[in-house]
N, C-alpha and C positions, 0 to 999 in steps of 0.2 A: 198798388193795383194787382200785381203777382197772386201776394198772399189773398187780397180778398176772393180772387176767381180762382185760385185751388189751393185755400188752405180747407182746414173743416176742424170740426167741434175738436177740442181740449190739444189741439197744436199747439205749440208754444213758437214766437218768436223773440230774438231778442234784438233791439235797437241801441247798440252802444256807439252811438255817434249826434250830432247836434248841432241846433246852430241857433241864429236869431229867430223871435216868431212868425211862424207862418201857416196860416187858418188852414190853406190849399193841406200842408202835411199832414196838421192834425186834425180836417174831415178823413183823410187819407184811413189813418191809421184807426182813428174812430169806427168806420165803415168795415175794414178789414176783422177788428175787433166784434164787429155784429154776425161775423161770419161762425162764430165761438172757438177763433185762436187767439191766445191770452196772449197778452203783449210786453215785457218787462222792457221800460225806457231809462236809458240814461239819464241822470237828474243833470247832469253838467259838470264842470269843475273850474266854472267862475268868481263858486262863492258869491252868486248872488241867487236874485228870487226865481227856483226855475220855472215860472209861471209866465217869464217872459221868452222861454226857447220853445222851438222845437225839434223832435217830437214830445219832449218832458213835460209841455203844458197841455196836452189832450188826455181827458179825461172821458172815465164810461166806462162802465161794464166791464169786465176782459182787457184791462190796461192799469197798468202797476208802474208807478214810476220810484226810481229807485236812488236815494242819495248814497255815500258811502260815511262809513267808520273805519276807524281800526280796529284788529284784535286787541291790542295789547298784554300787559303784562302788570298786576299787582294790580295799583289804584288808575294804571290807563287803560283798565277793561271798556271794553263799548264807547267809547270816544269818539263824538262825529268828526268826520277827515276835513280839516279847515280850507282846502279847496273846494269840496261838496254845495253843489247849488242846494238851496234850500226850500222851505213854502210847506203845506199843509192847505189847503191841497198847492198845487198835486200831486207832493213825495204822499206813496201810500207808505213805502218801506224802508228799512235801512240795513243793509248788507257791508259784510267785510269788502274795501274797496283798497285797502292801503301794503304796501308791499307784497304784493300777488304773483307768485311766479304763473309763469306762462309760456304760452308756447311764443315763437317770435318770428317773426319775416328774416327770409333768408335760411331759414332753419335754426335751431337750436331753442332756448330759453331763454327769459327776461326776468328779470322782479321787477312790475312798477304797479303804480297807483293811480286811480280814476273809479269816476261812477261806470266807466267802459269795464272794469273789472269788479263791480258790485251786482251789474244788472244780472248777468249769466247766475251769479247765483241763486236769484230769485226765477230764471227761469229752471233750474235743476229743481227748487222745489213745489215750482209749479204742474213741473213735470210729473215729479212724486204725490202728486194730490191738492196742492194747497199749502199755502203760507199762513201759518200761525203766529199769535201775537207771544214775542218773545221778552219781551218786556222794553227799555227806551232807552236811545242812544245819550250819552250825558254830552253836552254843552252845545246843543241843538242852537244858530243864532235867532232865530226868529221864536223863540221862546215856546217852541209846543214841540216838543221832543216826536221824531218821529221813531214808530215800531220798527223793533227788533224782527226782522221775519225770520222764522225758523220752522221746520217741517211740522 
């Protein structure tokens, strides 16, 4: 409710957090989204369909929902991260989600892993103009590889 009464056009939020479905969150987010602040949602890290959380299963306009991969190294380039919720819809993207330093509670740094460290990236490129299709995560489960987003 926040975001939709003072956010405004090309704001970005990001929602790295989740839980089980529920309609209430995702008119929530929907509605704020009509506001024109783009939304990058966590896909989950249950490794199942994120079509059943939220906010990962609302869709529309100005709402990006986001599974994770790894970077990797040689032939484990772009490799979906096998905790990563999954679905087409609603992942529109897929972002490095896997050994991500960070900043950490209490102060200092962390390396972990989560679509909570994939979604921010898709909002920094949101920020930057828009999310291009970078090409497709390899061993997607649900068999329809989601997009690479890259600036």
């Amino acid at each position: 409710d926040h975001v939709a009464a003072n956010g405004s056009n090309n704001d970005v939020a990001n929602m790295s957090l989740g839980g089980g479905f529920s309609q209430a969150i995702n008119d929530a987010v929907i509605a704020a989204a009509g506001t024109g602040v783009k939304f990058a949602l966590a896909a989950g890290n249950e490794s199942t369909d994120a079509g059943t959380k939220s906010p990962a299963s609302a869709n529309g306009p100005n709402i990006y929902t986001i599974s994770a991969m790894s970077q990797g190294e040689g032939d484990n380039v772009d490799n979906w991260a096998s905790f990563s919720n999954y679905g087409n819809p609603p992942v529109d993207f897929c972002e490095p989600g896997v050994a991500i330093k960070s900043t950490w509670k209490g102060g200092g740094y962390n390396t972990i892993s989560g679509t909570s460290m994939a979604s921010p990236h898709a909002c920094g490129l949101l920020l930057l103009g828009g999310i291009s299709n970078g090409g497709t995560v390899n061993g997607d489960p649900d068999g329809n590889a989601d997009i690479i987003g890259i600036k």
